[in-house]
C-alpha positions as CSV (number, residue, x, y, z in Angstrom):
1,X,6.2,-31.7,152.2
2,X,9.3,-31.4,150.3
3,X,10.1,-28.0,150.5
4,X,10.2,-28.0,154.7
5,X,14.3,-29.6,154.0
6,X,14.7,-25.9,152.3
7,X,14.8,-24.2,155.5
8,X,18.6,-26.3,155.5
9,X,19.1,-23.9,152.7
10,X,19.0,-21.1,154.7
11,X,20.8,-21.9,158.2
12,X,23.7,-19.5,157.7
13,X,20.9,-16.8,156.8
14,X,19.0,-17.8,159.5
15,X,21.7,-17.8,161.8
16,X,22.7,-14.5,161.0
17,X,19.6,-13.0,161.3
18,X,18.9,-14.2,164.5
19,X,22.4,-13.3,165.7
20,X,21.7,-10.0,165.0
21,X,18.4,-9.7,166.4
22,X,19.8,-11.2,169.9
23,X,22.6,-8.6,169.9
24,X,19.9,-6.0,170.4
25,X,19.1,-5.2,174.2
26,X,15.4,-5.1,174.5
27,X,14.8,-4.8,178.2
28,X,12.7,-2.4,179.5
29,X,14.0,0.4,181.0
30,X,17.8,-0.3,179.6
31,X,17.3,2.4,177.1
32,X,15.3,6.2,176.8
33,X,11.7,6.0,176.5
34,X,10.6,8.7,174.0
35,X,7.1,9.8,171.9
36,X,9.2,7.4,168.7
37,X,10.0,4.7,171.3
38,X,7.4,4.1,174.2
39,X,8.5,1.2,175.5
40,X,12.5,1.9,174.9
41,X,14.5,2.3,172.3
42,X,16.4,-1.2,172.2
43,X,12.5,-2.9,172.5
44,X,11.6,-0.3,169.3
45,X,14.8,-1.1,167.4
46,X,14.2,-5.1,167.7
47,X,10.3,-4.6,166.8
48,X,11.9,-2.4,163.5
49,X,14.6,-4.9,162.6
50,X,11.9,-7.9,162.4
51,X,9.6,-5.8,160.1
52,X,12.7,-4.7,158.1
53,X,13.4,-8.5,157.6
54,X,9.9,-9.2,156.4
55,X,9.8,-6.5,154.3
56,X,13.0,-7.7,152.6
57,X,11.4,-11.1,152.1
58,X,8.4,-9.5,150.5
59,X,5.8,-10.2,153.3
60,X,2.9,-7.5,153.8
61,X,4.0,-5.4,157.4
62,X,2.5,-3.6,159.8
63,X,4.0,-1.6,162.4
64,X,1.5,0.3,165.0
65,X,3.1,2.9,167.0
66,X,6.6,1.2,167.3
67,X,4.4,-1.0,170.1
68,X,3.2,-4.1,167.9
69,X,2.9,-4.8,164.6
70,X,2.3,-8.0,162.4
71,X,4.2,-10.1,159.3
72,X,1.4,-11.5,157.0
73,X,1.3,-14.2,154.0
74,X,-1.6,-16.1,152.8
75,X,-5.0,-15.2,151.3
76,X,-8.5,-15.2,152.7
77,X,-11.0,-14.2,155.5
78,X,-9.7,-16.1,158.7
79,X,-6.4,-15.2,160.3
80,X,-4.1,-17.5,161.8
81,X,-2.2,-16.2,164.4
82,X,1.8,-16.2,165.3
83,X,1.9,-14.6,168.6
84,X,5.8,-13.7,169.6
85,X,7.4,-11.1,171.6
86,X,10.5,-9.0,171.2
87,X,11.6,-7.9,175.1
88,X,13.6,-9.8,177.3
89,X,13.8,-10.5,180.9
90,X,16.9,-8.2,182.6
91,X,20.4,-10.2,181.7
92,X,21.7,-10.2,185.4
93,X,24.0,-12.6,187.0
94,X,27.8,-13.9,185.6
95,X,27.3,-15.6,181.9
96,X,29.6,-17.2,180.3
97,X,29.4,-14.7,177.3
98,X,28.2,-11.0,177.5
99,X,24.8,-11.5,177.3
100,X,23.8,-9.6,173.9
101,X,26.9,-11.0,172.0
102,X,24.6,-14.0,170.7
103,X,28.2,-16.3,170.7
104,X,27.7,-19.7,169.3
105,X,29.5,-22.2,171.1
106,X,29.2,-25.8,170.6
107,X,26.3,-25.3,168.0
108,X,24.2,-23.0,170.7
109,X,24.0,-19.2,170.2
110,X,24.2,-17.6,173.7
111,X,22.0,-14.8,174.5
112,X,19.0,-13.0,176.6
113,X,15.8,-14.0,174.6
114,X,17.4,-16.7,172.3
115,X,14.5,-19.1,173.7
116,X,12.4,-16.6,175.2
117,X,11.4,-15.5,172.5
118,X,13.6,-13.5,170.2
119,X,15.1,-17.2,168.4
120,X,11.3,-18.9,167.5
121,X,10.7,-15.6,165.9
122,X,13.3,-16.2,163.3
123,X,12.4,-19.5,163.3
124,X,8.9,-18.8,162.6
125,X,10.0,-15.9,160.0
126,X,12.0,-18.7,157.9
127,X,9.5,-21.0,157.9
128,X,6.9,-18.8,156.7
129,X,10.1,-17.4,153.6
130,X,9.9,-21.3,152.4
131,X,6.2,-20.8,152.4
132,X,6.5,-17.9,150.3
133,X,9.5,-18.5,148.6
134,X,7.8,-21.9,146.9
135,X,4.4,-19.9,146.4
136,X,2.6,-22.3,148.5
137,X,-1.1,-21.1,148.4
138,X,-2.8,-20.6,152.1
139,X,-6.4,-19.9,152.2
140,X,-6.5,-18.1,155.4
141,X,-3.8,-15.2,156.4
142,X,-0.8,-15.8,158.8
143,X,0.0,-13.5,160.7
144,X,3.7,-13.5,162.6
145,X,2.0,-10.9,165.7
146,X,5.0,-9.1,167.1
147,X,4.5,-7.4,171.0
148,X,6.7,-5.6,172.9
149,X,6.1,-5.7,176.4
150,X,5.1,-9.4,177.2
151,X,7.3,-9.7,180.0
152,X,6.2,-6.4,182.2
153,X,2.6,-5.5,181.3
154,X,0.8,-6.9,178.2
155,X,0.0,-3.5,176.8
156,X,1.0,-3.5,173.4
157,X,-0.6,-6.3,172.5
158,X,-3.9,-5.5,174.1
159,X,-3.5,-2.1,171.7
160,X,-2.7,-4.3,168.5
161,X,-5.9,-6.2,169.4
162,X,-8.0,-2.7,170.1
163,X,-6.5,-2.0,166.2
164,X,-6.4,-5.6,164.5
165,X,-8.7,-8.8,163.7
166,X,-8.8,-11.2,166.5
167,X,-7.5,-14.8,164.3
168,X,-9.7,-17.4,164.4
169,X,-7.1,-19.4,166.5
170,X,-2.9,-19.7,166.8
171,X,0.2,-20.5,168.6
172,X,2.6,-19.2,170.2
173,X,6.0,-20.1,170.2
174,X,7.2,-19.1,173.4
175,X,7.2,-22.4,176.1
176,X,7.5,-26.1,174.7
177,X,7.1,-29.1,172.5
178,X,4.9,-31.1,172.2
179,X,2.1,-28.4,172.9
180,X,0.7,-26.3,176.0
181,X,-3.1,-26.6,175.7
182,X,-3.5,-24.6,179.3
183,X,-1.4,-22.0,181.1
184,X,-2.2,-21.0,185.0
185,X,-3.5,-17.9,186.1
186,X,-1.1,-15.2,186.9
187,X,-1.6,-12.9,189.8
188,X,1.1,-10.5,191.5
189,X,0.8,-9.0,194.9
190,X,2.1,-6.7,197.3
191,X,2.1,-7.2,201.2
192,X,3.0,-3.6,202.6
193,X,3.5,-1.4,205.5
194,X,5.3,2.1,206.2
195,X,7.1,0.9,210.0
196,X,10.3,2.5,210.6
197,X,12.9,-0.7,211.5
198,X,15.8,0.2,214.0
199,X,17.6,-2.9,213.4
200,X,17.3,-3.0,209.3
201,X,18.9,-0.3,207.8
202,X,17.8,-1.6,203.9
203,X,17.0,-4.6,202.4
204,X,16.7,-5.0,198.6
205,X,16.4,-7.9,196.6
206,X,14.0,-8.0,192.9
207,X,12.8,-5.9,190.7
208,X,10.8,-8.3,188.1
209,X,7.3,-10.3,189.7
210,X,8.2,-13.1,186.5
211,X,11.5,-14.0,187.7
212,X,13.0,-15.9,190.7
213,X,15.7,-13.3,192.4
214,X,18.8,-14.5,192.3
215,X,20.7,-12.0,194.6
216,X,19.8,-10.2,198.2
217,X,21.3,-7.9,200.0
218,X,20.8,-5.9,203.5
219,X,22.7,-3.7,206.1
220,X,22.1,-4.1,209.6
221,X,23.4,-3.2,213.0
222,X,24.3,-6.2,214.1
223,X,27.5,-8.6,214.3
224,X,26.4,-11.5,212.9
225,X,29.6,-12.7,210.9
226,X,29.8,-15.6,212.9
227,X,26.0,-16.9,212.6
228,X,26.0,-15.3,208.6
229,X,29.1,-17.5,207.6
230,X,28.0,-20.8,209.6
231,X,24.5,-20.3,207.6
232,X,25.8,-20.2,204.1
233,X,28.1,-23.2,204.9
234,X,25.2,-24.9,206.4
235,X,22.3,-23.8,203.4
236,X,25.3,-24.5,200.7
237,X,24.9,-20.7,200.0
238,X,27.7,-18.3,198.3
239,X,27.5,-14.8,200.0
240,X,29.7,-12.3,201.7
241,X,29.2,-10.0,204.6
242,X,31.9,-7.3,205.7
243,X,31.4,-4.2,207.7
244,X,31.1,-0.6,206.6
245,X,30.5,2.7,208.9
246,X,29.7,1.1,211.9
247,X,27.3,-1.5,210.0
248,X,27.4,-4.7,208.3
249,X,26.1,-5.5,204.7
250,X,25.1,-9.2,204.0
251,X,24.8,-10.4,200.7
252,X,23.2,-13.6,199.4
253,X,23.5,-15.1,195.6
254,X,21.3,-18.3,195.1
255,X,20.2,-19.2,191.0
256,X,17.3,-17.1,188.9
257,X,14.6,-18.7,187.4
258,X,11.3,-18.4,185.8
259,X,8.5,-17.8,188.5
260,X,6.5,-20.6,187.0
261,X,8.5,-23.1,188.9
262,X,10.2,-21.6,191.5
263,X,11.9,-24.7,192.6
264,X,13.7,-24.3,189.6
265,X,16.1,-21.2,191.1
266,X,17.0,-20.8,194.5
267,X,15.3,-17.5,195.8
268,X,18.6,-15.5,197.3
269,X,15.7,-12.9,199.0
270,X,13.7,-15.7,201.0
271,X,17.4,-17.7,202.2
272,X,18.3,-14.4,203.3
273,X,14.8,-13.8,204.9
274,X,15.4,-16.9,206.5
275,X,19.0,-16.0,208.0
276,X,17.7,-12.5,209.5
277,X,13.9,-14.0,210.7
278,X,16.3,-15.0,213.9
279,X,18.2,-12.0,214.4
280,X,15.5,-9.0,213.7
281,X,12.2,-8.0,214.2
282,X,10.7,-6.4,210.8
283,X,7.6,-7.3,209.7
284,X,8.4,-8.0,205.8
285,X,11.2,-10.2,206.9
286,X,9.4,-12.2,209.6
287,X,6.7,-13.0,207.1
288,X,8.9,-14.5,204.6
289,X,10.9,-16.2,207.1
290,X,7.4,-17.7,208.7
291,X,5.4,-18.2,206.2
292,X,7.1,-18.6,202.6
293,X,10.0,-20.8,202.7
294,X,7.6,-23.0,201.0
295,X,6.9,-22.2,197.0
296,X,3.6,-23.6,197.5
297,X,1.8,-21.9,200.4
298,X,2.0,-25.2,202.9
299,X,3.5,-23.4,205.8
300,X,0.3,-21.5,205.6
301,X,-2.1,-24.1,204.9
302,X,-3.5,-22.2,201.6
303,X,-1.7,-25.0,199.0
304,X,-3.6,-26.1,196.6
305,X,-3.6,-29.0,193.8
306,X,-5.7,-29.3,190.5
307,X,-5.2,-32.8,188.8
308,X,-4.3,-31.3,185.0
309,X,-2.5,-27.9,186.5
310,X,-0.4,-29.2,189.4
311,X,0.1,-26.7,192.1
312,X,-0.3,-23.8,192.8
313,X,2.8,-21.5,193.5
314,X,4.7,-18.7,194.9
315,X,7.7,-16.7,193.9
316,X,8.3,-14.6,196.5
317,X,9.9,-11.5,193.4
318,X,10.9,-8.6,195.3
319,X,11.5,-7.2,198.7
320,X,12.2,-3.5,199.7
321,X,12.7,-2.5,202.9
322,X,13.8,0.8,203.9
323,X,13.5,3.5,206.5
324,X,9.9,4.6,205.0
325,X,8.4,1.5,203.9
326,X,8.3,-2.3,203.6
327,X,7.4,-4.1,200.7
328,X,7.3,-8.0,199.5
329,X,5.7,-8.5,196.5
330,X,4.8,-12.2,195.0
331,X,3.7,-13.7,191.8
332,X,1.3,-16.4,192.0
333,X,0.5,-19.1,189.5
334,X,-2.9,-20.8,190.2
335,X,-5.1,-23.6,188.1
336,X,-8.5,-23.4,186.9
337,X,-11.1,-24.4,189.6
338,X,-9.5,-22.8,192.8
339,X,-11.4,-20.5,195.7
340,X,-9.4,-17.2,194.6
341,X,-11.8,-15.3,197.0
342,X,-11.6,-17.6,199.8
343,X,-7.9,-17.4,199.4
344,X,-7.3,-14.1,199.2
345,X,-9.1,-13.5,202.5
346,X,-6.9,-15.7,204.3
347,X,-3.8,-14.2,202.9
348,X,-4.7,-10.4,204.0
349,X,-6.0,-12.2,207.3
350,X,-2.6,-13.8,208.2
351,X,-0.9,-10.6,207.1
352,X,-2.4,-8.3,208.9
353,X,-0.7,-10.3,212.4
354,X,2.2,-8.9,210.7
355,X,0.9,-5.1,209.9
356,X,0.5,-6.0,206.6
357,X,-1.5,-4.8,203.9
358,X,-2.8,-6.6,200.4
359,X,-2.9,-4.8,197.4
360,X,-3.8,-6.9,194.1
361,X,-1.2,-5.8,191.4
362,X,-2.1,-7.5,188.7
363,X,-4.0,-10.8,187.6
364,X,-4.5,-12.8,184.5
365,X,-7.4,-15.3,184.1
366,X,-6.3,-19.4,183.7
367,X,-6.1,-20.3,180.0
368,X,-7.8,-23.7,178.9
369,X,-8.4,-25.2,175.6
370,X,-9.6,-29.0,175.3
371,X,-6.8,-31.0,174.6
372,X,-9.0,-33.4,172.4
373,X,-9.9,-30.2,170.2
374,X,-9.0,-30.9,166.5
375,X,-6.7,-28.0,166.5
376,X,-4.7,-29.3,169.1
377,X,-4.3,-32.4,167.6
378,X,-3.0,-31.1,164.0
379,X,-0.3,-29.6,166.0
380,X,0.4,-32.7,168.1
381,X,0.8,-34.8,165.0
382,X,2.8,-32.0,163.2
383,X,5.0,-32.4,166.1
384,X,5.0,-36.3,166.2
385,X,5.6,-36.8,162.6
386,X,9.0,-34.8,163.1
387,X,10.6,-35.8,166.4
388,X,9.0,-39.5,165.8
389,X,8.3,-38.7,170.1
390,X,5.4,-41.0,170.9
391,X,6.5,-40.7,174.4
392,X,5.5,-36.8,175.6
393,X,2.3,-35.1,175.6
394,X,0.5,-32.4,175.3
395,X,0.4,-31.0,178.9
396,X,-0.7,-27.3,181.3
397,X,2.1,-24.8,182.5
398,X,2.3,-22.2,185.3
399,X,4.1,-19.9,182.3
400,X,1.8,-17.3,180.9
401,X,2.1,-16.9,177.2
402,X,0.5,-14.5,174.1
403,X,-1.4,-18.1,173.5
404,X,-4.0,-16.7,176.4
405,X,-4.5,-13.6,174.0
406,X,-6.3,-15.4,171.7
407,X,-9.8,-17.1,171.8
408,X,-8.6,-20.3,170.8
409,X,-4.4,-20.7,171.1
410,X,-2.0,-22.7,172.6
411,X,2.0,-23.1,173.3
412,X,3.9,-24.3,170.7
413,X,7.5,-25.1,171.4
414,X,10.5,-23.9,171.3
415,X,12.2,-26.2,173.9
416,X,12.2,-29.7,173.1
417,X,11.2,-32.4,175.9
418,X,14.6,-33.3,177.5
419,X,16.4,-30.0,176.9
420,X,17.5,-27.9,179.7
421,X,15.4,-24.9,180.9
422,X,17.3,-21.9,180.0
423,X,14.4,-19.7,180.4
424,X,15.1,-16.4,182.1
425,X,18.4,-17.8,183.6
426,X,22.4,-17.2,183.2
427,X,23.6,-18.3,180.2
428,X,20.2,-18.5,178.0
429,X,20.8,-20.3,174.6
430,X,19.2,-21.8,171.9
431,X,20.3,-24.9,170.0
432,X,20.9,-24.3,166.5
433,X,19.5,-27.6,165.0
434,X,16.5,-27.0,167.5
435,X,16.0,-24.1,165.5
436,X,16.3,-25.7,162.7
437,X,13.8,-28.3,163.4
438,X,11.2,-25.9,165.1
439,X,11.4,-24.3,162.1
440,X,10.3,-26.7,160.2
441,X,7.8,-28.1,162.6
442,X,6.5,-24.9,162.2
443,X,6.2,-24.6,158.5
444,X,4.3,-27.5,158.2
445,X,2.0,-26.6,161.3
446,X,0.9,-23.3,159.5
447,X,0.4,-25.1,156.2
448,X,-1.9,-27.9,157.8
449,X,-3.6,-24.4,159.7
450,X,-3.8,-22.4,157.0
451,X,-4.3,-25.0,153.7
């Protein structure tokens, strides 16, 4: 196809627009919630900005209740479907750049959401402009399906689904290259008690099940500058404890990540854990320090390994402890084919030695499509044709994706094999000629979908 070099045409354009929908903070909770903004008004704005760039292109929009909403071209019955998202994971930790300036440096623009997911938006959006723009005739509608609330709770797009045709099949772009044809189920939990701790005055450490914490901090009673310092020499750990009122607060930074592969970060709340698990008797800190040092349930002898989905895993996301209550809540990430029953009965078994309850938060089913389905391969050789990679592919992830919304979808990029995983970390970019080139891998994907 000729016209995919045209999206070269339009990199300052692209660039700009994708600057400018990065500069917008769309984390929950960062702005007011009101009756025009239910999810917050920086989410609302970014949702608003996207539709006012397709409108200005000349697309058919949709916007339902500020929550979700849709950018269409093409003709026909059958919708293929584009399934992005417009919040971002909380920026925390020291970047390089403030984190919703979207600076390029060195051809990458820096920014929360410029991979996950805000950047293959635009990308997407561009690809479907050429489209348009060189009245390339699709006999089936795309449909670029904008949510809101991906990372926390899934609930505008299960209302733009209660309002809109399911498509027929789609992508999203929101993982990697060459194509995800399975994702792991996703199920968060809470372990909790209300004992009173007379050593612990506080302990505090995440606030998001999808991300691995990257900071813990507690007050005790106790001296332990000595053994606190020798540890973080000894675990290669930066941290700082210093005494206030008669008590001592201990702080712990290790690296964030996303909790699809916690061995990706180094969980500050579970080192920490693993300091105090000497030192004080509490029963949400003994656990950890017991029983979790291990993203994948070994210390416990409830690991398990499925041959296409690899293991499944743990991020231990948030502790609380206070003087009413103790809380550790984790985020699992299991295959297809594994005893969730069998498991779960063990867990509540082993943490009731500890006074612990279970309570089930959350949990999304395993999403599996064959990988020797002709849609699957239309976007595999879409993808071959323009990175000439023979080398990678297509593969399952522990990352949960709008893919599983659909009947029949898959990952699609934006990370290249090779790149570094940015994804809910410091210093989150996107490449600019990876854009560039998703973009295009994308046009020509929809056109082979939707011809």
């Amino acid at each position: 196809m000729k016209i995919i070099n045209d999206i070269n045409k339009f990199k300052d354009e692209l660039i700009k627009d994708m600057q400018g929908l990065l500069r917008i903070n769309s984390v929950l909770g960062d702005s007011p919630i009101n009756d025009n903004a239910p999810f917050g008004e920086g989410i609302r704005d970014s949702l608003l900005y996207i539709l006012n760039l397709g409108d200005k292109m000349g697309f058919k929009t949709l916007n339902i209740d500020n929550v979700a909403g849709h950018i269409e071209y093409g003709e026909g019955k059958e919708i293929i479907g584009i399934l992005c998202h417009v919040d971002v994971v909380p920026a925390i930790g020291k970047w390089k750049y403030p984190p919703f300036s979207a600076t390029i440096d060195n051809n990458k623009i820096y920014a929360r959401g410029a991979i996950d997911d805000k950047g293959p938006i635009i990308s997407v959006l561009y690809a479907l402009k050429v489209l348009k723009d060189n009245n390339v005739k699709l006999n089936k509608r795309v449909r670029l399906i904008l949510g809101t609330d991906e990372e926390s709770g899934w609930r505008s797009i299960k209302k733009y689904f209660d309002k809109e045709e399911q498509p027929i099949m789609g992508f999203s772009p929101d993982a990697d290259f060459p194509l995800i044809y399975g994702e792991k189920g996703i199920m968060s939990l809470d372990l909790v008690n209300n004992l009173t701790d007379e050593e612990l005055e506080n302990f505090n450490c995440g606030d998001r099940y999808n991300v691995v914490p990257d900071e813990a901090s507690c007050v005790i009673f106790k001296n332990l500058e000595y053994e606190f310092n020798h540890f973080l020499e000894e675990e290669q750990l930066d941290g700082t404890i210093f005494k206030e009122d008669n008590k001592y607060v201990l702080k712990i930074f290790g690296k964030s990540a996303h909790a699809m592969e916690p061995r990706n970060g180094i969980n500050a709340g579970v080192k920490l854990c693993k300091f105090l698990n000497e030192y004080i008797t509490n029963p949400a800190i003994n656990f950890i320090g017991d029983n979790l040092q291990d993203s994948r349930f070994k210390d416990m002898n409830l690991d398990y390994k499925h041959s296409e989905f690899g293991d499944l895993t743990v991020n231990v996301a948030v502790i609380k402890v206070d003087n009413k209550n103790n809380k550790i809540g984790l985020n699992l990430r299991y295959p297809i084919n594994w005893d969730k029953e069998k498991f779960l009965k063990e867990l509540a078994k082993q943490a009731r030695e500890y006074s612990l309850t279970l309570n089930i938060v959350s949990d999304l089913l395993p999403h599996y499509l064959d990988k020797e389905d002709e849609f699957v391969k239309t976007l595999y050789n879409v993808y071959k044709k323009h990175t000439n990679d023979e080398v990678n592919k297509p593969f399952t992830i522990g990352g949960g994706t709008y893919a599983r919304a659909l009947k029949k979808g898959v990952a699609f990029g934006p990370v290249f094999p090779g790149r570094v995983d940015v994804v809910h970390q410091v210093n989150e970019y996107i490449d600019i000629d990876d854009a560039l080139l998703a973009a295009k891998i994308y046009l020509e994907a929809i056109y082979e979908l939707g011809k």
